[in-house]
C-alpha positions, 0 to 999 in steps of 0.5 A: 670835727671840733672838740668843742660840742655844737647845737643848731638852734632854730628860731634863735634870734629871739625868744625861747630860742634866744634863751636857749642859745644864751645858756649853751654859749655860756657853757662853752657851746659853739652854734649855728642860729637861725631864723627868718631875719638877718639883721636880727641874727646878726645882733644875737650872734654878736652877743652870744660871741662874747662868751669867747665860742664860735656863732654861725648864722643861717636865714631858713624859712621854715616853710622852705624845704632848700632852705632847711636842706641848706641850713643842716648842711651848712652847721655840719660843714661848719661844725662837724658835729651836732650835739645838740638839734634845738627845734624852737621855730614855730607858730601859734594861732588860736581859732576855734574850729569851727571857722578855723581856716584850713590854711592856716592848720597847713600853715601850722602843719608845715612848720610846727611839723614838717620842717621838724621832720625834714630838720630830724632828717637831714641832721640825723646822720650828724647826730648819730656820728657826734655820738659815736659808739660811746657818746650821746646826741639830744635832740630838743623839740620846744612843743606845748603844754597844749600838745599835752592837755587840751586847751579851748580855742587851740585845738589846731596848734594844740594838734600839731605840738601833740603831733611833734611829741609824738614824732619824739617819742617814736623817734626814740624807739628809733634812734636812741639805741644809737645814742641819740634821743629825742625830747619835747619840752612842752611849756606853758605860757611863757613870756616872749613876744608869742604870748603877748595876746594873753597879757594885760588886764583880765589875763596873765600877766607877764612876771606870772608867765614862765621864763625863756630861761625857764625853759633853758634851764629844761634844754640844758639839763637835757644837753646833760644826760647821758647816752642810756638817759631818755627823757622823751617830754618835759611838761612845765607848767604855771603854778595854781588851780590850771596847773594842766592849762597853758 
């Protein structure tokens, strides 16, 4: 096990996850990021080498039950430890239920829920030996202000991030008397290339949308608490008149 503390990242090449990866590697992080594209992996982890840690890579579908198997063995016999289990990957659609194809809410089942589940699994033994009898483990799930506060045409994405605060918090009944805890950060919009549909004339305009190093700063400040700290959800939302709206 290496003396320098580790996090697995996923949906790390770009966005929220990006963010993330950026402020735990100026920390003195060491990572494995993953994500869909190679050539894109590749390009951030070559920039989050630069602050002087050690960055792994690992393509892994979410949808891909070996591939998720693959990708917690492989930061574990990289790392030895994980102190840290970012769940960013993750899809949005919007649709109203009453046309919303059920393929797409299986679509958005399988990776805004199941690949967390199977992510939780296969790395719970890793974070339970990381924080030992005296240290702690974080487990950070990037879910929705939509999973808290219902917002109109998101009724099926909305479902399943409410589903991974559940799966949180329930875990932390589970776990956390072993040092290893669980918390969903739920945003609103936030500026990435997710939340492009809703910018522009007549919507929110970027520089009004909450950062990804917004929500880092949340992700960090999480990797910080102690073994007896639990923070099973942050809701971080817009200032204004839908402070319970995305």
């Amino acid at each position: 096990m290496t003396s320098r503390k580790a996090a697995l990242i996923t949906g790390g090449s770009r966005g929220i996850g990006a963010a993330i990866a950026e402020r735990l590697a100026a920390h003195g992080w060491d990572l494995t990021i993953s994500a869909r594209g190679l050539d894109a992996l590749n390009e951030r982890a070559e920039a989050l080498r630069a602050h002087g840690g050690r960055v792994e890579v690992c393509v892994a579908d979410m949808t891909d039950d070996a591939a998720l198997a693959d990708l917690t063995a492989a930061h574990t016999a990289a790392f030895g430890r994980c102190d840290a289990l970012v769940i960013n990957a993750g899809m949005g659609v919007m649709g109203a239920v009453e046309d919303f194809p059920v393929r797409r809410l299986d679509r958005l089942y399988q990776v805004n829920l199941r690949a967390p589940f199977l992510l939780l699994q296969g790395m719970l033994p890793t974070l339970r030996a990381t924080a030992g009898d005296d240290g702690a483990a974080k487990v950070i799930a990037i879910s929705s202000i939509t999973g808290v506060y219902p917002e109109p045409n998101l009724t099926a994405y909305g479902s399943t991030k409410a589903a991974l605060v559940s799966m949180c918090e329930t875990f932390n009944l589970e776990e956390s008397m072993r040092g290893v805890s669980a918390t969903a950060i739920c945003p609103g919009y936030v500026d990435t290339d997710m939340s492009e549909w809703t910018k522009g004339e007549g919507a929110i305009p970027a520089e009004e949308m909450i950062t990804g190093a917004d929500v880092a700063t949340i992700a960090h400040a999480v990797t910080q608490l102690g073994r007896y700290a639990v923070l099973p959800q942050a809701v971080l939302s817009r200032p204004g008149t839908n402070l319970h709206r995305a």
